[in-house]
C-alpha positions in Angstrom: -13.5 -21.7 -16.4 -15.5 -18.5 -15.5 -13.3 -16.2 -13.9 -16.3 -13.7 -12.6 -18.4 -16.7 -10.8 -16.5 -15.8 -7.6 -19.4 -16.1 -5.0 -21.4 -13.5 -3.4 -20.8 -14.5 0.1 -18.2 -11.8 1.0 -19.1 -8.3 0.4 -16.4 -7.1 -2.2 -15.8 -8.6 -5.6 -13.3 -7.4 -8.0 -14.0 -8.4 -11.6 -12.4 -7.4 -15.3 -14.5 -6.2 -17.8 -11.9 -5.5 -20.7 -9.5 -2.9 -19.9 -11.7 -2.0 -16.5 -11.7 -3.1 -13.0 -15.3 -3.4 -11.9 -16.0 -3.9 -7.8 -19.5 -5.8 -7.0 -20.8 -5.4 -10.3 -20.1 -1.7 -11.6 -16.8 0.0 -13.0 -14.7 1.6 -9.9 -15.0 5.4 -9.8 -17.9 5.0 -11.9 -18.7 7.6 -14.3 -15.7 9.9 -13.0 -14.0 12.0 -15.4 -11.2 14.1 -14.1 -10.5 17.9 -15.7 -7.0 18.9 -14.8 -5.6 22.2 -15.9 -5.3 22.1 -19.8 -9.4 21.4 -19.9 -8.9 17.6 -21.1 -11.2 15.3 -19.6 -9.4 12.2 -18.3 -11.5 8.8 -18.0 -10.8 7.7 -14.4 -13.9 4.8 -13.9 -12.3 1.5 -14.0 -9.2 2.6 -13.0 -7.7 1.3 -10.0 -5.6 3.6 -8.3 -3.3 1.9 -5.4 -0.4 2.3 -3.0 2.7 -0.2 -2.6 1.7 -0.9 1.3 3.2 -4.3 0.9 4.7 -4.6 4.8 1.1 -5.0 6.3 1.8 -8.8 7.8 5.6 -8.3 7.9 7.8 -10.1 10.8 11.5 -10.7 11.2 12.2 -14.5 12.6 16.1 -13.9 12.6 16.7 -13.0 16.2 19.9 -11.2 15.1 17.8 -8.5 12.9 14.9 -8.5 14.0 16.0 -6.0 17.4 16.5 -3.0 14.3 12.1 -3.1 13.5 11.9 -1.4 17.6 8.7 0.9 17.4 10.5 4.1 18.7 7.8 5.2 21.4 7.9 1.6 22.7 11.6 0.3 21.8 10.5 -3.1 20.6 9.1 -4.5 17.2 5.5 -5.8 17.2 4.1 -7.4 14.1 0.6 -7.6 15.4 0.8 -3.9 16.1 1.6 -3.2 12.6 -1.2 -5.6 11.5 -3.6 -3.8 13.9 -2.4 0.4 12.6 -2.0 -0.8 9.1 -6.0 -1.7 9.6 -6.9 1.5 11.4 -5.3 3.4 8.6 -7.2 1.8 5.4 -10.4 4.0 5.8 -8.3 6.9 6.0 -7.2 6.0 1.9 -10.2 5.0 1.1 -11.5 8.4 1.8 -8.9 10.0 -0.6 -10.3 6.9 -3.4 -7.7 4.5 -2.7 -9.4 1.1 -4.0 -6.1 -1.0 -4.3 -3.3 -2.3 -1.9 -0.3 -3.7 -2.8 0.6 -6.0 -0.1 3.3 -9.1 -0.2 3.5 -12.7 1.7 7.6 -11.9 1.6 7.0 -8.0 2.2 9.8 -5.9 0.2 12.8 -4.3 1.1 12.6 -2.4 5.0 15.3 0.2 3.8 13.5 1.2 0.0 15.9 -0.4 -2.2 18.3 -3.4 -1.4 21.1 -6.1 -2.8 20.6 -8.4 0.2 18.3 -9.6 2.7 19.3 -10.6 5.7 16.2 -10.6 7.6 13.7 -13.6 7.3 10.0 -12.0 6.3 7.8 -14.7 5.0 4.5 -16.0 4.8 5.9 -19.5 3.8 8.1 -21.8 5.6 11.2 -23.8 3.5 9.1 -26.5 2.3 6.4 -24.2 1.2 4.0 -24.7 3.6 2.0 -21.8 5.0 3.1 -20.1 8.4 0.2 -19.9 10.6 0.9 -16.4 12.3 1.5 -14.5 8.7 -1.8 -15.6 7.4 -3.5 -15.1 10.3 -2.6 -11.1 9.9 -3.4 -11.4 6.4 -7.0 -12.7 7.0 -7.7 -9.4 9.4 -6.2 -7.6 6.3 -8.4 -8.9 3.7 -11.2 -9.2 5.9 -10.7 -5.2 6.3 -10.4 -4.5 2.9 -13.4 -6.7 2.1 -15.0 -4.5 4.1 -14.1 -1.3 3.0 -14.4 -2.1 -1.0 -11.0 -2.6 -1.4 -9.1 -4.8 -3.8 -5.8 -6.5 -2.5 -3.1 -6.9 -5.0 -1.2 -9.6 -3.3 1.9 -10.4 -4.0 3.8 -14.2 -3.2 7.3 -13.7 -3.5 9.9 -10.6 -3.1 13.6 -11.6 -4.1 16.1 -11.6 -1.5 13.2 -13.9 0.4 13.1 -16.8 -2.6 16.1 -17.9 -1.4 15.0 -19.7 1.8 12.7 -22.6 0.0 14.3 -25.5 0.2 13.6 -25.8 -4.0 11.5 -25.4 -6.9 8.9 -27.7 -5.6 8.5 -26.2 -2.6 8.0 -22.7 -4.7 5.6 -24.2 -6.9 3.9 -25.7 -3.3 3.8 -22.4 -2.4 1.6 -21.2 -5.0 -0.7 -24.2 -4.9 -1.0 -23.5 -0.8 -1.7 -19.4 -1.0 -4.3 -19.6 -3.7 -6.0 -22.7 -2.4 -5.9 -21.1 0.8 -7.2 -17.9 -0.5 -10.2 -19.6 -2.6 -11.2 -21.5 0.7 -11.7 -18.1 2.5 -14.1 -17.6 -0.4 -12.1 -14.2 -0.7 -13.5 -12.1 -4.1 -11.4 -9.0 -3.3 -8.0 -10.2 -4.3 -5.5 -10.3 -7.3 -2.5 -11.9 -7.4 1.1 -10.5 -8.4 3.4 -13.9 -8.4 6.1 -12.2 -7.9 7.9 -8.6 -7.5 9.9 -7.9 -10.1 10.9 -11.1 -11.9 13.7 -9.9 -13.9 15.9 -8.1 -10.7 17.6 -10.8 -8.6 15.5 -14.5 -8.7 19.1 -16.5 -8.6 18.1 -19.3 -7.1 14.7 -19.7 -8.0 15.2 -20.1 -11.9 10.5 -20.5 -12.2 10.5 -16.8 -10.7 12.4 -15.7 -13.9 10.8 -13.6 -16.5 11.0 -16.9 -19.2 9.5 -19.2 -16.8 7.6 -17.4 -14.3 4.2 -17.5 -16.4 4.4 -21.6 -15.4 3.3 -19.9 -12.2 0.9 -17.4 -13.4 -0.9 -20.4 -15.8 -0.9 -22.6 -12.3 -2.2 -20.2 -9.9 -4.9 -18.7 -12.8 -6.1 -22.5 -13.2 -6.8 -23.6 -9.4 -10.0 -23.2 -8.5 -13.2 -23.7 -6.1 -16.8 -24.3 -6.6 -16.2 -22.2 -9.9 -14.2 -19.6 -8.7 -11.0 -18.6 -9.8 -8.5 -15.5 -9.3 -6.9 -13.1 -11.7 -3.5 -13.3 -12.0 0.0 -11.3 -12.9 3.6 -10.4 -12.3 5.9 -7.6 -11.8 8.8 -6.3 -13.9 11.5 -3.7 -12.5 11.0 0.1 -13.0 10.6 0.8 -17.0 10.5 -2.5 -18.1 7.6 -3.9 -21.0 6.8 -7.5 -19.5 7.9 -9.9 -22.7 4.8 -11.7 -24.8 4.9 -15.1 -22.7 4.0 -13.4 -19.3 1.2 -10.7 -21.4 -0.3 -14.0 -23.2 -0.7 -15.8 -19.7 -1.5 -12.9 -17.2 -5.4 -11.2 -17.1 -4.2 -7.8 -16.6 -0.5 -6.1 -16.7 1.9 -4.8 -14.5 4.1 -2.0 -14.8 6.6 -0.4 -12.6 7.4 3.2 -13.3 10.6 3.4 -10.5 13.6 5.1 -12.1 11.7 6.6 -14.9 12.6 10.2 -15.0 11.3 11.5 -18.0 7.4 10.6 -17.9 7.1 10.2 -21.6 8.9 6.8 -21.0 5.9 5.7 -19.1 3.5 6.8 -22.3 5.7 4.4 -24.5 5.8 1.6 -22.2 2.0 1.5 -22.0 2.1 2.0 -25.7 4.4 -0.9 -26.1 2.0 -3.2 -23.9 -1.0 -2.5 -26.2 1.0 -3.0 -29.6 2.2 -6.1 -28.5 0.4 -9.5 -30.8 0.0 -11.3 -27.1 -1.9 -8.4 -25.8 -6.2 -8.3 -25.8 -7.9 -5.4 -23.8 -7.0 -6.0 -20.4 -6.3 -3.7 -17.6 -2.3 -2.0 -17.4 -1.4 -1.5 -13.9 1.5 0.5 -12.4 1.8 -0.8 -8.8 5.2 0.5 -7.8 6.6 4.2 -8.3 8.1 7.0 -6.1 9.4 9.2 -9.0 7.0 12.0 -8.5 8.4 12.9 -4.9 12.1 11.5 -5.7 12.4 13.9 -9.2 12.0 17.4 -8.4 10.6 18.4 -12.2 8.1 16.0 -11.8 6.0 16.9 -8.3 2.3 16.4 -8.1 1.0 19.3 -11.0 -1.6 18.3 -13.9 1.8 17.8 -16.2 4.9 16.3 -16.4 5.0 13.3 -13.4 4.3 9.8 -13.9 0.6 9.9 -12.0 -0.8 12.1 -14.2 0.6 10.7 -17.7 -0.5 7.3 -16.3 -4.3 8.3 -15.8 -3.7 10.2 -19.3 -2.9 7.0 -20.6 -6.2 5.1 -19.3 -3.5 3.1 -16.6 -4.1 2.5 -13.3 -0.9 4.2 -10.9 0.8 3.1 -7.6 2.5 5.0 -5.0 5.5 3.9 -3.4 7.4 5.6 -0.7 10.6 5.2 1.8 12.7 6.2 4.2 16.1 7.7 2.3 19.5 7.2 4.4 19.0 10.7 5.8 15.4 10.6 6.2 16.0 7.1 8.5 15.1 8.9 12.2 11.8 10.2 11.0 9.3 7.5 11.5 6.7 9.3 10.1 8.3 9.5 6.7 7.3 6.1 4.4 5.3 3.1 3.7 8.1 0.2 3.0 10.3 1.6 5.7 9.8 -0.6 8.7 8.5 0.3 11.1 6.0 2.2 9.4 3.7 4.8 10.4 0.5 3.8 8.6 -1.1 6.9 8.5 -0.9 10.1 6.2 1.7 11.8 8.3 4.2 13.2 6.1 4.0 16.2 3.5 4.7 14.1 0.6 2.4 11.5 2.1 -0.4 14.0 2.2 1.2 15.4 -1.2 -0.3 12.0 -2.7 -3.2 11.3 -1.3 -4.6 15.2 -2.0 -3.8 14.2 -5.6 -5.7 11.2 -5.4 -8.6 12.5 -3.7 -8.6 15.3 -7.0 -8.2 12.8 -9.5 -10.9 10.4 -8.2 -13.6 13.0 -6.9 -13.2 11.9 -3.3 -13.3 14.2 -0.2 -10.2 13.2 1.4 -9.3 13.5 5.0 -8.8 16.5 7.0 -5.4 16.8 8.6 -4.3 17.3 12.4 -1.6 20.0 12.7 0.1 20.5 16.2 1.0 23.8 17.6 3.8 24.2 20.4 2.8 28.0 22.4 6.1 27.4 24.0 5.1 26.2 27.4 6.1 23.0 28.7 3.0 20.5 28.3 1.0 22.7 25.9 -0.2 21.8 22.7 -2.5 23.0 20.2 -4.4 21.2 17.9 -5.6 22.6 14.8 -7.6 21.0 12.3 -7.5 22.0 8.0 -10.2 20.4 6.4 -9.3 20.7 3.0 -11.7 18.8 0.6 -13.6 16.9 3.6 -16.4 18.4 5.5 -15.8 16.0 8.3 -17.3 16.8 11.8 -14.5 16.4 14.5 -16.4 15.8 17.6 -13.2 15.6 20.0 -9.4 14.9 20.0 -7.2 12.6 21.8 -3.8 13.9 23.1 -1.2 10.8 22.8 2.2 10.1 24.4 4.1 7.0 24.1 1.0 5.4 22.3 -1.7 6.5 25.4 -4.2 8.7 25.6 -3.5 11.0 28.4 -6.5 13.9 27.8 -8.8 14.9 25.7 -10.1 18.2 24.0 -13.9 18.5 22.9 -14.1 21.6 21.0 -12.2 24.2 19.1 -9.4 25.6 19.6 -8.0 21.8 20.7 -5.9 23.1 24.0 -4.3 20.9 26.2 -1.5 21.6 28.9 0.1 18.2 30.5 0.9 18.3 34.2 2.5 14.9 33.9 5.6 15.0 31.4 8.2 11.7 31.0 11.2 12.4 32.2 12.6 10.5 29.4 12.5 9.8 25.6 8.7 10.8 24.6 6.6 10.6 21.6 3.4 12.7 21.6 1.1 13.0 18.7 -3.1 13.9 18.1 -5.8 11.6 17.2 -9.6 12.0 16.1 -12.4 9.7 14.4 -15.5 10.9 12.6 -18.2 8.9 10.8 -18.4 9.1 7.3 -21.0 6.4 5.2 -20.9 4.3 8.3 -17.4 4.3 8.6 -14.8 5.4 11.5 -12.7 6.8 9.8 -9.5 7.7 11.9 -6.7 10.4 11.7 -3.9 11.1 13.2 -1.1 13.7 13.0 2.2 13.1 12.9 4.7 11.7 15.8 6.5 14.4 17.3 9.6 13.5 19.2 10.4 15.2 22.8 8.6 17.8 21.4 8.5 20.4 24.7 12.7 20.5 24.5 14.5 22.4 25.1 11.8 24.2 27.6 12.3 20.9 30.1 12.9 17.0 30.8 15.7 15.9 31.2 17.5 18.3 28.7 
């Protein structure tokens, strides 16, 4: 079975060339070196750098949760709305060189970390048959990223959700319906991670276990289409090696770097992979780590956080960001917290991205900052370019997700006659071209923000 005979009908194909990703033929990033600080090149083509964005399609079918997802400018949850800014928002990374997206058919916990799930967020019904409205907003998903040059590393199963098949068979149906589903599509720009994870909390579902979970990853690697197969891998919790049996059947490796302080335990772990008998020059992946803005020694320097030594190390690295308990009220913070604001509107958010747009030679974004003169109904927009040389033609003024004027050239002013009485959520929005791409950007959400100068306060 020939693993790179994936057709040429869609315009993004992902392939593995040893210990490289190559997209459409040629290594990603190719021929980029990155120079940080000390003066030591570091290889970055191949590489693919990516983001844990895994609630893209994510619903809540338990009417007694699902009422806690409300959209705070609108006060109601709206999975094809999330679909539809989770879409808007992928040119934006791709700018800074995002290439991959961790995505998930059972999403992964709303609140960062949790013990339970209460919520029902799935792609598959009991029995393991596919549910018709989840894959529907993963086909706009892939079909985005197709079109963008971006590789989806797609996840099946997130513990807490395993527990609603009816049983093994209907996991193992699962598998057999996803990947026959996705080979159908004739998609070329997607990897698969069976599961999240496999040694945290799979219970019930004894095949999602680390000593039997490479059944899955030897059944989904051997379906196939007119030729075409798909690569395929699983997840272990933060610092763990994967053991031989899920190396020797998986075509690259997964790492997660969550909970790993020190980042010289991310060198040996990598270290460990390639020493291992099992292991033949594949890629290493780390898809799933949000020590850099959680540890205050490491930050996002040339030294001493897990990005960096990652790249150092020749190993693709994966942001992951959430909501803390205090940080809850500020929608603007995260990417697993639902729901989520899509875009880069948080300092750490942008903290991230600027990194990645160093590291990978890209021009990144410019960024939208709002300015408050004091007046009720006046705003000022300015816009930082940083690395991007982006021509802003005009901005949109926002509140309560509609546009209610817009500014053509700078200084961005606007003054609002017309404020809500109410609860109000105003924020700035502008598209430029770039390549042929709109590429969209947004600042933040700003809550009420002419109080205490009027409304009803």
């Amino acid at each position: 079975m020939d693993k790179e005979s994936h057709t040429q009908e869609r315009k993004t194909k992902v392939t593995i060339v040893g210990e490289q990703f190559y997209i459409n033929g040629s290594p990603t990033y190719e021929g980029r070196t990155w120079t940080p600080s000390d003066g030591k090149e570091v290889l970055i083509e191949g590489l693919l750098m990516n983001a844990r964005l895994v609630q893209g399609i994510f619903d809540d079918l338990n009417t007694k949760t699902r009422g806690q997802w409300a959209y705070p400018d609108t006060r109601r949850w709206d999975p094809d709305r999330n679909t539809r800014e989770f879409n808007d928002a992928m040119a934006t990374w791709r700018e800074h060189g995002l290439l991959g997206i961790a995505l998930n058919l059972q999403g992964g916990c709303p609140y960062g970390y949790c013990s339970e799930q209460r919520w029902d967020n799935s792609a598959f019904a009991p029995d393991g048959s596919l549910r018709s409205d989840y894959m529907n907003r993963l086909e706009r998903v892939l079909n985005r990223a197709d079109e963008l040059g971006m590789v989806v590393i797609l996840g099946y199963f997130y513990f807490g959700q395993d527990g609603n098949f009816e049983n093994e068979e209907a996991v193992i149906q699962a598998v057999d319906n996803v990947t026959e589903w996705l080979l159908e599509k004739k998609y070329t720009n997607v990897i698969i991670e069976i599961n999240n994870e496999c040694n945290v909390a799979y219970s019930e579902t004894p095949i999602l276990k680390c000593d039997r979970v490479h059944e899955l990853i030897e059944r989904a690697g051997n379906i196939e289409r007119d030729g075409r197969s798909l690569y395929v891998s699983t997840s272990l919790g933060g610092g763990g090696v994967p053991p031989a049996n899920i190396v020797d059947a998986s075509d690259y490796v997964l790492l997660h770097g969550n909970g790993v302080e020190n980042p010289s335990r991310i060198t040996e772990m990598i270290r460990q992979v390639r020493a291992m008998d099992v292991y033949t020059p594949m890629p290493i992946v780390s898809n799933e780590d949000d020590q850099p803005w959680r540890v205050e020694e490491q930050g996002w320097g040339d030294e001493g956080n897990n990005f960096v030594v990652s790249a150092r190390n020749y190993t693709s690295w994966g942001y992951f960001d959430f909501r803390l308990p205090e940080e809850n009220e500020d929608y603007n913070l995260g990417y697993q917290s639902v729901p989520v604001n899509w875009h880069i509107s948080s300092d750490r958010k942008r903290a991230f991205f600027d990194k990645l747009a160093e590291i990978t030679g890209k021009p990144g974004t410019p960024e939208l900052r709002m300015e408050w003169p004091g007046q009720i109904g006046a705003v000022t927009v300015h816009v930082e370019k940083g690395r991007s040389n982006a021509v802003i033609k005009s901005i949109d003024l926002m509140i309560d997700n509609e546009i209610v004027a817009t500014a053509s050239q700078e200084p961005y002013e606007f003054h609002i006659e017309q404020i809500p009485e109410d609860e109000h959520w105003v924020r700035a929005r502008a598209s430029y071209q770039n390549n042929g791409r709109e590429i969209a950007i947004e600042s933040p959400y700003y809550r009420n923000p002419w109080w205490p100068y009027g409304g009803r306060y």
